[in-house]
Structures are given as structure tokens and as C-alpha cells.
PADO-456103 format. One record per residue (C-alpha): x negated, y, z negated. Coordinates in nm, 2 decimals, padded with zeros to 4 digits. Example, Ala and Ser with C-alpha at 12.3 -4.5 7.8 and 13.67 -1.06 7.14 Angstrom:
2
+--------+--------+--------+
:     c1 :     c2 :     c3 :
+--------+--------+--------+
: -01.23 : -00.45 : -00.78 :
: -01.37 : -00.11 : -00.71 :
+--------+--------+--------+
This chain:
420
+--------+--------+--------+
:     c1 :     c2 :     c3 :
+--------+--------+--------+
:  05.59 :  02.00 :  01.46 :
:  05.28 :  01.87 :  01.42 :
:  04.94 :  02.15 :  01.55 :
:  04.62 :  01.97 :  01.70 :
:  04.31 :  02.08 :  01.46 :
:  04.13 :  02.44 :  01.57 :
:  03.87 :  02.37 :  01.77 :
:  03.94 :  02.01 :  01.91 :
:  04.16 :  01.94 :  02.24 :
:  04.38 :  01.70 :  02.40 :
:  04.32 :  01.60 :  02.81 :
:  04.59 :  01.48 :  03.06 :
:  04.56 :  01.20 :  03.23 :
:  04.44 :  01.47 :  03.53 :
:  04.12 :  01.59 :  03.28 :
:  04.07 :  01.23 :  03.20 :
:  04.02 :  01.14 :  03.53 :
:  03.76 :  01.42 :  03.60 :
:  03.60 :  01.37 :  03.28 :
:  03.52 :  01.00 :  03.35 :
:  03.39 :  01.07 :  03.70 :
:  03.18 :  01.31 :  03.56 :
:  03.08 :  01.06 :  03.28 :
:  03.01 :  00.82 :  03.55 :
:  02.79 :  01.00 :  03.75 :
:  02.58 :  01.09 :  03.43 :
:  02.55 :  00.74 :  03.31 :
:  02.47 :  00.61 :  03.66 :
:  02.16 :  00.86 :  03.70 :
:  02.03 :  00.78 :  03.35 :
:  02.04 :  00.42 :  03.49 :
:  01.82 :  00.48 :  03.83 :
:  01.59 :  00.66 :  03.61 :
:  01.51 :  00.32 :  03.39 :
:  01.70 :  00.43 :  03.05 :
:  01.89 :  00.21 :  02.90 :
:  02.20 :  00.32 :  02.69 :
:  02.26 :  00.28 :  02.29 :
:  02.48 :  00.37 :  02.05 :
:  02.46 :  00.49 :  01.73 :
:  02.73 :  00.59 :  01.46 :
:  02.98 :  00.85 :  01.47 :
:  02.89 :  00.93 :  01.08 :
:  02.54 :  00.93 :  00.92 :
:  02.41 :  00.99 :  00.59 :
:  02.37 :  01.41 :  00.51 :
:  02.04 :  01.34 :  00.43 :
:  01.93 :  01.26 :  00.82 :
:  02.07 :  01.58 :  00.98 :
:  01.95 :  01.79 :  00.67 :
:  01.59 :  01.69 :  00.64 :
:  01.57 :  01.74 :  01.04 :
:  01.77 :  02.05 :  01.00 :
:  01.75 :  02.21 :  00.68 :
:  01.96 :  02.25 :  00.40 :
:  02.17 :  02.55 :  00.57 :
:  02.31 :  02.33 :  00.85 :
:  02.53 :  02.19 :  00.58 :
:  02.74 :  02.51 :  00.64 :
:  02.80 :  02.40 :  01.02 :
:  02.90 :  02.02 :  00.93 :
:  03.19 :  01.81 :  00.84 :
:  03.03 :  01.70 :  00.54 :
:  03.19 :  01.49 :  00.31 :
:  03.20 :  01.20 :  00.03 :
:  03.29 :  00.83 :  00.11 :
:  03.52 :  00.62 : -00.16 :
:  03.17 :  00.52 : -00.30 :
:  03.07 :  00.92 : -00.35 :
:  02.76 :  00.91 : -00.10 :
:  02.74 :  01.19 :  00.10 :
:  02.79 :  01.16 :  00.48 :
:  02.87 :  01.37 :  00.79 :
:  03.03 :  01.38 :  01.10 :
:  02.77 :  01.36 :  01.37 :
:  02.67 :  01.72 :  01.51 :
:  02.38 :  01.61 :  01.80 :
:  02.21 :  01.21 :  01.85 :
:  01.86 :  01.29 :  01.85 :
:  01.86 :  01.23 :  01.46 :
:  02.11 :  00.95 :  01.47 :
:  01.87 :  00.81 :  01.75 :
:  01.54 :  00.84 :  01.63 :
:  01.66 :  00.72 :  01.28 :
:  01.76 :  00.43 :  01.51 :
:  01.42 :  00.38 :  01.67 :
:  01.22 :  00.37 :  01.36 :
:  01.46 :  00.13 :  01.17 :
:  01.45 : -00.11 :  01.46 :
:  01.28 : -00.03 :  01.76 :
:  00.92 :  00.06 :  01.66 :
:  00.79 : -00.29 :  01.83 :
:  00.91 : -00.20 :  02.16 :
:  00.73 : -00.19 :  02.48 :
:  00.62 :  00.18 :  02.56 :
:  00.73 :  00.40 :  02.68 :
:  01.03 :  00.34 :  02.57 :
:  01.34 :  00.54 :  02.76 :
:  01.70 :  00.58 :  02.57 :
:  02.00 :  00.75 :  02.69 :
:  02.33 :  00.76 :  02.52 :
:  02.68 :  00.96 :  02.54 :
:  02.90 :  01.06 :  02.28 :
:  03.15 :  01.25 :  02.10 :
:  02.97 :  01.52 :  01.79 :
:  03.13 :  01.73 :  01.56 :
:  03.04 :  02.11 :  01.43 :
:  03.22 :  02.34 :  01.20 :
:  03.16 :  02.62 :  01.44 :
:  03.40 :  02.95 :  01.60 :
:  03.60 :  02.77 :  01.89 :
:  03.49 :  02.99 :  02.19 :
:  03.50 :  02.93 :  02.54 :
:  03.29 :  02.61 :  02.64 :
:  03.21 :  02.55 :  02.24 :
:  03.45 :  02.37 :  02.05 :
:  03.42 :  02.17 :  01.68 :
:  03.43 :  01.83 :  01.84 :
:  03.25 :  01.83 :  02.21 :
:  03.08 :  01.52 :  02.40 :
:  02.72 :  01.51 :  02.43 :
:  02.48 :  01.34 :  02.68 :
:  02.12 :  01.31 :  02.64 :
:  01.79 :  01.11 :  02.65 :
:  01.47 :  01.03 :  02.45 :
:  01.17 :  00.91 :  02.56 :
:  00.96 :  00.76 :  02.34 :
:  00.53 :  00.66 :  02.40 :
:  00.44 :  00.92 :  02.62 :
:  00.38 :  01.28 :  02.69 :
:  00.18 :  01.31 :  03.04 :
:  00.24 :  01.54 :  03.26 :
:  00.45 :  01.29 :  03.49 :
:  00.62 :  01.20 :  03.18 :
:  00.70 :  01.54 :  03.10 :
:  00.83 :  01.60 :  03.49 :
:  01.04 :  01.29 :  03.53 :
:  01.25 :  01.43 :  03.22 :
:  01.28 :  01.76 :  03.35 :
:  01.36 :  01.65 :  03.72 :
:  01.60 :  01.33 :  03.54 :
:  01.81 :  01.65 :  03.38 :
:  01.83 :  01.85 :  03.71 :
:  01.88 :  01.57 :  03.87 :
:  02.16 :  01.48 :  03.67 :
:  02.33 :  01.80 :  03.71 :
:  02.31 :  01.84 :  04.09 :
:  02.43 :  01.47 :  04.13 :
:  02.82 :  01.56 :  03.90 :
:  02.83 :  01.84 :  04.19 :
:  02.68 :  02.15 :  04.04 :
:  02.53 :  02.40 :  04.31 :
:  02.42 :  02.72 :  04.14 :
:  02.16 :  02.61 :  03.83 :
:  01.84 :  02.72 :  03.72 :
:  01.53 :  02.55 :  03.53 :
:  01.35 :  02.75 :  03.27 :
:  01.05 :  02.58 :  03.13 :
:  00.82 :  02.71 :  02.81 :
:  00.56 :  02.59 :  02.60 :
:  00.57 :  02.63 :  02.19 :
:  00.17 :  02.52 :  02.18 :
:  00.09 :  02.84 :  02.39 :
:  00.34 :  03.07 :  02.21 :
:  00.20 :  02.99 :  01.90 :
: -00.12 :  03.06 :  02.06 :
: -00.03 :  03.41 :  02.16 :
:  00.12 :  03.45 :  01.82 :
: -00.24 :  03.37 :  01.66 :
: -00.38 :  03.61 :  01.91 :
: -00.19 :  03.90 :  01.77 :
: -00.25 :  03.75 :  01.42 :
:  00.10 :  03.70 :  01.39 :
:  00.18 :  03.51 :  01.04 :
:  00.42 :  03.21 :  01.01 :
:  00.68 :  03.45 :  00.78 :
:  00.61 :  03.69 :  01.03 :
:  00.67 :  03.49 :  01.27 :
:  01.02 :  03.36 :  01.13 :
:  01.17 :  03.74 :  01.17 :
:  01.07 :  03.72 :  01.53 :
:  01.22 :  03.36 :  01.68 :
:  01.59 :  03.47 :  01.61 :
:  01.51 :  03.77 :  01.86 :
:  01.28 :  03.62 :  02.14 :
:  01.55 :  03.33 :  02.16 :
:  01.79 :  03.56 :  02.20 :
:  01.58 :  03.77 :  02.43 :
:  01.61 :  04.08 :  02.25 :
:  01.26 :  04.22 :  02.36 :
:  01.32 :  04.58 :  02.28 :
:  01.40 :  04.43 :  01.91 :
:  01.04 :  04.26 :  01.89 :
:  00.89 :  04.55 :  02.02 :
:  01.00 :  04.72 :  01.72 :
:  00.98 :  04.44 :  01.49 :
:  00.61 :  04.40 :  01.57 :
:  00.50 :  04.81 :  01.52 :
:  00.66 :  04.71 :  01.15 :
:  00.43 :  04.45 :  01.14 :
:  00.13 :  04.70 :  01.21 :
:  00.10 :  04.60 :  01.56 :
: -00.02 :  04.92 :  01.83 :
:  00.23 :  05.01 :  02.08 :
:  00.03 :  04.88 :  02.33 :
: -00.01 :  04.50 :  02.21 :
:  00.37 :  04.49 :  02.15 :
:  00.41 :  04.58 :  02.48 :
:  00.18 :  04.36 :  02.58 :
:  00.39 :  04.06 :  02.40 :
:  00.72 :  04.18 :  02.56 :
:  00.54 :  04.15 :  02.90 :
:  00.39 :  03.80 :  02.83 :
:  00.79 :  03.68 :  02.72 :
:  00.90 :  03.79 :  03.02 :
:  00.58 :  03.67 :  03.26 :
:  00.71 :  03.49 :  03.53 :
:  00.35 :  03.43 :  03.66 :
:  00.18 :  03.20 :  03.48 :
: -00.16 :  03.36 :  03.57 :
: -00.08 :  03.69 :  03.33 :
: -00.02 :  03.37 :  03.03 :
: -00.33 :  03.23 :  03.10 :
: -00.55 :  03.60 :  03.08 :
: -00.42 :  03.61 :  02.74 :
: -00.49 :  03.28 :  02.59 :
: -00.83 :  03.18 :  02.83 :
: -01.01 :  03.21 :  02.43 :
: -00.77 :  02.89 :  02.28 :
: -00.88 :  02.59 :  02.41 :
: -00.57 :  02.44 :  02.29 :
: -00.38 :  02.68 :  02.52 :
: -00.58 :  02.62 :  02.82 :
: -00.54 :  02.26 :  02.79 :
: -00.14 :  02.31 :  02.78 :
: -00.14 :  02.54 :  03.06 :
: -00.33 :  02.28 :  03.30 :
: -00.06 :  02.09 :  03.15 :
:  00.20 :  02.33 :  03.26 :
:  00.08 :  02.40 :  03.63 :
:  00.08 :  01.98 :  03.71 :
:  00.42 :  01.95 :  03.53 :
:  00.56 :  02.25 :  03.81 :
:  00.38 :  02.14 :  04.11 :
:  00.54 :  01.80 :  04.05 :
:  00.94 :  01.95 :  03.95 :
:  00.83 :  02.19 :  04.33 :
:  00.71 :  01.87 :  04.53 :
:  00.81 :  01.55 :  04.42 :
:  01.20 :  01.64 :  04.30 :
:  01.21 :  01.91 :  04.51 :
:  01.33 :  02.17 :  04.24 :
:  01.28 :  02.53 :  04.40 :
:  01.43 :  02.73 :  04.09 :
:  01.17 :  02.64 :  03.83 :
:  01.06 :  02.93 :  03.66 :
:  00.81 :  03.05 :  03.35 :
:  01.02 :  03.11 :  03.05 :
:  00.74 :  03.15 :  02.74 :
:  01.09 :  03.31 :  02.56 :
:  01.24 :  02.92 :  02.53 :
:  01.18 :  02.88 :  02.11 :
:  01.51 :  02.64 :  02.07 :
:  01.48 :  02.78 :  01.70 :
:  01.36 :  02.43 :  01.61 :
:  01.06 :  02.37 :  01.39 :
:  01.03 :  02.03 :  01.48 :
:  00.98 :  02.14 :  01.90 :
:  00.59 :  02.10 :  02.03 :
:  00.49 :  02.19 :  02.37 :
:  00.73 :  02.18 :  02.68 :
:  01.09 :  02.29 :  02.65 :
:  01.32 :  02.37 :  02.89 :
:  01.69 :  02.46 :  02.96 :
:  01.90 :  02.40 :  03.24 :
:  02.17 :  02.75 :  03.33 :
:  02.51 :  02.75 :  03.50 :
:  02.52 :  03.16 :  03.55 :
:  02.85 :  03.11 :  03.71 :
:  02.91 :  03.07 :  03.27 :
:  02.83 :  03.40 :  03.18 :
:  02.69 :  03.43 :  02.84 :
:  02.76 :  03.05 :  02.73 :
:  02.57 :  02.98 :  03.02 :
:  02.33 :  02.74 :  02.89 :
:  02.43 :  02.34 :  02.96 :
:  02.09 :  02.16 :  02.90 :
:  01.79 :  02.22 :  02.69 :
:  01.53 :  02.00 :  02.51 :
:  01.17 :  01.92 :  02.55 :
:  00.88 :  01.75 :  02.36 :
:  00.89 :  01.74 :  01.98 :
:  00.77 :  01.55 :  01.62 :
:  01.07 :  01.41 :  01.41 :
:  00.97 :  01.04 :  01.40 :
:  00.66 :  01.08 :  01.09 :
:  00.96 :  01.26 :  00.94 :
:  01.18 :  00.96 :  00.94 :
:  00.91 :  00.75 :  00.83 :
:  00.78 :  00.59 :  01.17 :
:  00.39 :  00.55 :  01.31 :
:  00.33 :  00.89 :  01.52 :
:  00.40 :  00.88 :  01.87 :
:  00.48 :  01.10 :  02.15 :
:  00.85 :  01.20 :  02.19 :
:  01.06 :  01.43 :  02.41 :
:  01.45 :  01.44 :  02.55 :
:  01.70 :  01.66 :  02.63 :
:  02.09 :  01.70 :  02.55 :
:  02.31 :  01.79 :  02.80 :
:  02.67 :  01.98 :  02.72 :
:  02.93 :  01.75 :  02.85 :
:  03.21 :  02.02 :  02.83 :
:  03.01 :  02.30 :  02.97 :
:  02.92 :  02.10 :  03.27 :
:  03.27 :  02.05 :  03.33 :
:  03.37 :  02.40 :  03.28 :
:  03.11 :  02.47 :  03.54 :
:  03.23 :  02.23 :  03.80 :
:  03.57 :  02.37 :  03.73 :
:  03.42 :  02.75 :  03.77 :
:  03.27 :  02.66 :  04.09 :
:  03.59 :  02.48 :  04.21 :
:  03.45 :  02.13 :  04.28 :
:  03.66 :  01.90 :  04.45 :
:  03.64 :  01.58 :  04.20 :
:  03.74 :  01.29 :  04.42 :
:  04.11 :  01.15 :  04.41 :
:  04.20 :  00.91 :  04.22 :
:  04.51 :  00.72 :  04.36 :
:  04.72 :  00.41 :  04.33 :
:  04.62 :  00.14 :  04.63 :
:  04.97 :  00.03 :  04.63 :
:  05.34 :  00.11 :  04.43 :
:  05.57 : -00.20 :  04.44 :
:  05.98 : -00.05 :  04.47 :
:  06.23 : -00.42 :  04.37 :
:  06.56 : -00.30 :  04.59 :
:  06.78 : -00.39 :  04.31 :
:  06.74 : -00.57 :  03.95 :
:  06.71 : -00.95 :  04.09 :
:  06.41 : -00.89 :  04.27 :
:  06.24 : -00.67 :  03.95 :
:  06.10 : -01.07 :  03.85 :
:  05.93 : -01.12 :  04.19 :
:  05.77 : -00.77 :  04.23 :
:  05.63 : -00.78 :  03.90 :
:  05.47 : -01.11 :  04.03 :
:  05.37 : -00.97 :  04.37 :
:  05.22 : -00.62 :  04.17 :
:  05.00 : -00.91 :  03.92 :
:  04.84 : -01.10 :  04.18 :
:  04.75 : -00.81 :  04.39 :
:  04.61 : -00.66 :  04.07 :
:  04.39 : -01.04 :  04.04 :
:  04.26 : -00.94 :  04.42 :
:  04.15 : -00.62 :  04.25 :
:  04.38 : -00.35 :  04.40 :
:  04.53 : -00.09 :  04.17 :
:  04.91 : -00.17 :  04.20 :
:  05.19 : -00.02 :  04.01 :
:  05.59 : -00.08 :  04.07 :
:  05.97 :  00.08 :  03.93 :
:  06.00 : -00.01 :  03.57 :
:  06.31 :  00.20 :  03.59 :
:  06.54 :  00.06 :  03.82 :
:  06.59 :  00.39 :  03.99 :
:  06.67 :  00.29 :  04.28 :
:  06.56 :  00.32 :  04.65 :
:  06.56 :  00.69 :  04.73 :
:  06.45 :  00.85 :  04.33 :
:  06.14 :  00.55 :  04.37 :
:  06.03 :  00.68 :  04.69 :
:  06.07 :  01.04 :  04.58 :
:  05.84 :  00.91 :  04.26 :
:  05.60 :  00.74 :  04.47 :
:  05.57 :  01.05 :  04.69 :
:  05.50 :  01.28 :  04.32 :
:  05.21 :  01.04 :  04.24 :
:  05.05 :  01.07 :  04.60 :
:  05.08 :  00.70 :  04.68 :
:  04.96 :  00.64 :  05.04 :
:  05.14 :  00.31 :  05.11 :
:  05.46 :  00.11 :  04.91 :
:  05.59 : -00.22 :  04.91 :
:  05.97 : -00.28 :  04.97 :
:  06.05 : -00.58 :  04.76 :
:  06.45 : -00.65 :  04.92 :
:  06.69 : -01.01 :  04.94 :
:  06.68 : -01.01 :  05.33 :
:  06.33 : -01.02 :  05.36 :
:  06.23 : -01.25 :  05.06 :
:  06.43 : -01.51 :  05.26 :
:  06.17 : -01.53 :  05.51 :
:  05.93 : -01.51 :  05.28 :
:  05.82 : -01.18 :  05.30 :
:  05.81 : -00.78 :  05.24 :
:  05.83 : -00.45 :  05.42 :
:  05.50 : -00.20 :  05.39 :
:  05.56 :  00.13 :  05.44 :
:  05.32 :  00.42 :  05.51 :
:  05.44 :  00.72 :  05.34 :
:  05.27 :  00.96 :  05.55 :
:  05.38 :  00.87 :  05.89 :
:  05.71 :  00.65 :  05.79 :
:  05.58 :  00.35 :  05.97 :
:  05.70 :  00.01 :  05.82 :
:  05.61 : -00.30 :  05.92 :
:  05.73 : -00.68 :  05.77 :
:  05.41 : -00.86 :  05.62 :
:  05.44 : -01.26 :  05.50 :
:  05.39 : -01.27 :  05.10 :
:  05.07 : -01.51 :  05.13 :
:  04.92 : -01.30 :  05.40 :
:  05.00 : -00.98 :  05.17 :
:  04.65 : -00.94 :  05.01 :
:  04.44 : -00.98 :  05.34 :
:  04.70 : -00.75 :  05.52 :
:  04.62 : -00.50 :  05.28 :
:  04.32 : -00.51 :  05.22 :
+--------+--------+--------+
């Protein structure tokens, strides 16, 4: 017997259905936002995720050698397959310019609850601008997102790299220095920096200055500390617009401070953000991203970029821990022949109820009367179609209502408006 690969699954036709509702409502709200969808391959050369990455993410791909012994991998996130996309063809483009796309990825990681080796991913870029609005309509387009699937219980987390590395400098924090210290703050290990900063020298009482400042939540003990960096300032002004519009204009109440967001990216500059199911417990985290620089490193004119990704499978495992009620999927109408000579003319009745649009299935079985209606019953059909010799004389068929038992004799050529 055959096993299914560690870390990959297979999804009923009940998941399916879920999954595609939940795909729909994604791709919708990307829509009404003015992004237009694109799609990029599901392999790229190695080269694009490692000079974005780093050699070491090699370790966490599904790497491998074509026929012609170039070196190519399995997807593992779209921003690089994206932006590689944008400067190879796109550069001309009206600005801003707003891309979304959805898609399967693939990373050699430990399957765990709500992280698996091959997951679906959803996300954005937006490309020409980083105002404050700009900045906002991303952040409220996520949340928005999430809240529109049918997620209750989230919360929006918002940083700033510029004005970390400000506070850095302040403490004269060095870059190596610095590199011992992001694995921890993203992690939110604060005790851990505490200690890792007396190594560096630092007093007791500017470490615990820098634990406090991580965990601000008021943006006015931030600003006290980096009032000296121009810079800073400008990114804090920058800050307060970008929540007063989340608070007023998309009406997001649970916006708060976060300076401990570091995404462990080099290539992140300024806002970041990330979007928490709690209900998730520690893989809580479905959506992060914020503004960054990758396009000079793919050999494209500077510009301003930003976007976010959003877990496909976490959100559903959310929806799933809150006990949403996904709406029902069902068959308009299942056709039922009374014996084998009528078979011919329901499968002709089922086809041009199908061309007016109706979901229609019929008995491909020839069970008979009784194990049909006990089958139609199983999948939850609301009304069938009785296809017998009596009433195909007259040149019609019996509808019955499987909820209340009523049946009533409907003409063939009035069938579709009858139904409908």
C-alpha cells in the first residue's frame, strides 16, 4: 500500500468545499481592494530564494537538479517568485502598482500542527508607494481579509525596523551584536536579552530599559527614547497616522504597539505587522509582512515596496477551532429514472437543467426507487425528480420535496421555470 509523503495531506470533497469558500472569500477581498491576481511558477531557479534568503535556507528547500543540471527549487513563499516577476516584466507599470496571488509552496520543515511541507499561501505586494495611507490600506486589506472568511477573535500587532534600529544605535548596539539578539526579541524571550545585553557591557538599568521599550504598548515611552534620531521621529509620525487610520477609517480596535516584530528578515524596512488567531495557541500567528527592499537586489530601479502573506491552512484551522459554520454546499436537484428505459431521458432532463445553470445530479446505478431516495436523503438533497413511464406519457415528471413528502406533477418544458 501506497503512504502519502510526511508532511503533505489529502482533503475530502467536505475540506474541499471549505477550502474553496475560504479561497473565494480571500480572492474576492483582494479584488475590492484594486489588486489584481498573477501567477508565477511552482519551481524557480535556487539562486532567487538563496540570494533573498541566504545560503542556509537551502537546508529548508526541496532543492534539486533538472535533466539539464541547473539547480532549482520547489517554491517555499511568492514574494521572490513575485518580485523577480515585476522586474523582468512589470517595471513600466502604472504606480502604484497592487498584486495579489494564491498558491501552493513547499518547505522541508517538522510537520506540526498548522505547519506542514507543502501549505497554500495567499498574499499581496504593493509596489510605488509607502505613505502612510498606503501603509494602512495594507494593513486594514489583511484584517479585512481575515474578518471577511469568518474569523472573530484576532489581533493586529504593528512595529517599526527603522525605529528599532534606532534604539539599537542608542544603546550602541553593533550589527554582530545585534544578530545574537533578533533570534530572542522575535521570539520574545526578554529575560534572554536582558542577559544577552549585560554580556555585551550594557548596565542593568539600560537593559531593562530595552526590555521595557519591546514590550511598550504606549507609543509615547518609544518616542522619549528616540526624540534625538530624526530618522525615528519621522517614522513615529509615521506610525501614529498609520493607527489613527487602522482605529477610524477600518475600524480595527485591536491594534496594538509591538516594537518586538523583527520577522528575522534583513531585507524588512519600517512597518511590519502580524495578524494572531490566539484560539491557535503557540502556532498562533496567520499573517505577517510589512514594508521592505528586495527589488535593487533582483536588479530593478528602487522603489517603495510592502505586502503581506497570509497562512492559508492556519486560517482554516482557526475557522475550524472557533467552529465556523461554512455555508452548505448542496445539489439544486437529483434526477431518480424509475427503471432502465427512462435512464436515456433523465440523463437528458439532468443536461438541460445543468444549461439553465442548476447543479443537477441523477442514479448512475440503477438502484432503484427506495436505495435512490435513501441516497438522495445521505447527500442532503432538498428536492428530486421522479423520472417514471406513466408520467412521461403526458409529458411530464413528479417533484418531490424530501423534507415534507409533498409531490407534485410538473410538464417537462415548464420544468426549469417551475424550479427555478
Amino acid at each position: 500500500m501506497f503512504q502519502i509523503p510526511r508532511g503533505t495531506r489529502d482533503f475530502t470533497p467536505e475540506e474541499m468545499q471549505k477550502r474553496r469558500y475560504v479561497e473565494e472569500k480571500i480572492r474576492s477581498t483582494f479584488q475590492q481592494f484594486g489588486y489584481k491576481e498573477i501567477q508565477t511558477p511552482t519551481f524557480e531557479t535556487l539562486e532567487l530564494f538563496t540570494a533573498k534568503s541566504g545560503e542556509a535556507i537551502i537546508d529548508e528547500l526541496y532543492a534539486f537538479k533538472d535533466k539539464g543540471g541547473r539547480d532549482l527549487a520547489l517554491r517555499p513563499e511568492l514574494t521572490a517568485p513575485v518580485i523577480r516577476f515585476y522586474v523582468d516584466k512589470l517595471q513600466m507599470e502604472s504606480k502604484p502598482l497592487k498584486l495579489f496571488y494564491f498558491g501552493n509552496c513547499f518547505r522541508y520543515d517538522r510537520p506540526q500542527k498548522g505547519r506542514y511541507r507543502e501549505f497554500m499561501q495567499a498574499g499581496c505586494e504593493l509596489i510605488g508607494t509607502d505613505t502612510p495611507e498606503g501603509i494602512a490600506e495594507l494593513i486594514g486589506l489583511a484584517y479585512t481579509i481575515l474578518k471577511s472568511v469568518g474569523l472573530k477573535d484576532l489581533k493586529l500587532f504593528i512595529g517599526n525596523l527603522n525605529i528599532l534600529s534606532s534604539i539599537f544605535k542608542t544603546f550602541n548596539i553593533s550589527k554582530e551584536q545585534q544578530k545574537k539578539l533578533t533570534p530572542l526579541i522575535d521570539k520574545s524571550m526578554f529575560n534572554d536579552v536582558v542577559l544577552c545585553l549585560k554580556d555585551f557591557g550594557i548596565s542593568e538599568k539600560d537593559a531593562q530599559k530595552f526590555k521595557e521599550v519591546l514590550q511598550a504598548s504606549d507609543l509615547k515611552i518609544i518616542l522619549e527614547l528616540t526624540e534625538k534620531d530624526e530618522q525615528a521621529k519621522n517614522e513615529m509620525m509615521k506610525l501614529k497616522q498609520i493607527f489613527e487610520l487602522l482605529k477610524n477609517v477600518f475600524e480595527i480596535k485591536t491594534c496594538e504597539i509591538k516594537m518586538s516584530i523583527v520577522r528575522g528578515l534583513d531585507y524588512y524596512k519600517g512597518v511590519v505587522f502580524e495578524i494572531d488567531a490566539p484560539t491557535l495557541g503557540a502556532e498562533k500567528q496567520l499573517c505577517g509582512g510589512g514594508a521592505y527592499e528586495l527589488i535593487p537586489l533582483f536588479g530593478g530601479r528602487e522603489t517603495p515596496t510592502s505586502g503581506f502573506a497570509i497562512g492559508f491552512d492556519r486560517t482554516i484551522l482557526a475557522l475550524d477551532v472557533e467552529e465556523y459554520n461554512y455555508p452548505s454546499l448542496k445539489l439544486d436537484f437529483y434526477v431518480i429514472p424509475v427503471n432502465e428505459e427512462m435512464i436515456s431521458k433523465s440523463l437528458e432532463i439532468t443536461q438541460n437543467l445543468r444549461k439553465n445553470g442548476l447543479s443537477v445530479d441523477m442514479d448512475l446505478l440503477k438502484r432503484g426507487m427506495s436505495k435512490s431516495l435513501k441516497y438522495a436523503s445521505s447527500i442532503n438533497v432538498d428536492k428530486i425528480i421522479i423520472v417514471g413511464q406513466k408520467e412521461l406519457v403526458d409529458e411530464s415528471v413528479t417533484i418531490r420535496d424530501m423534507k415534507t413528502g409533498a409531490q407534485e406533477l410538473v410538464k417537462i418544458k415548464d420544468l426549469y421555470q417551475n424550479l427555478r
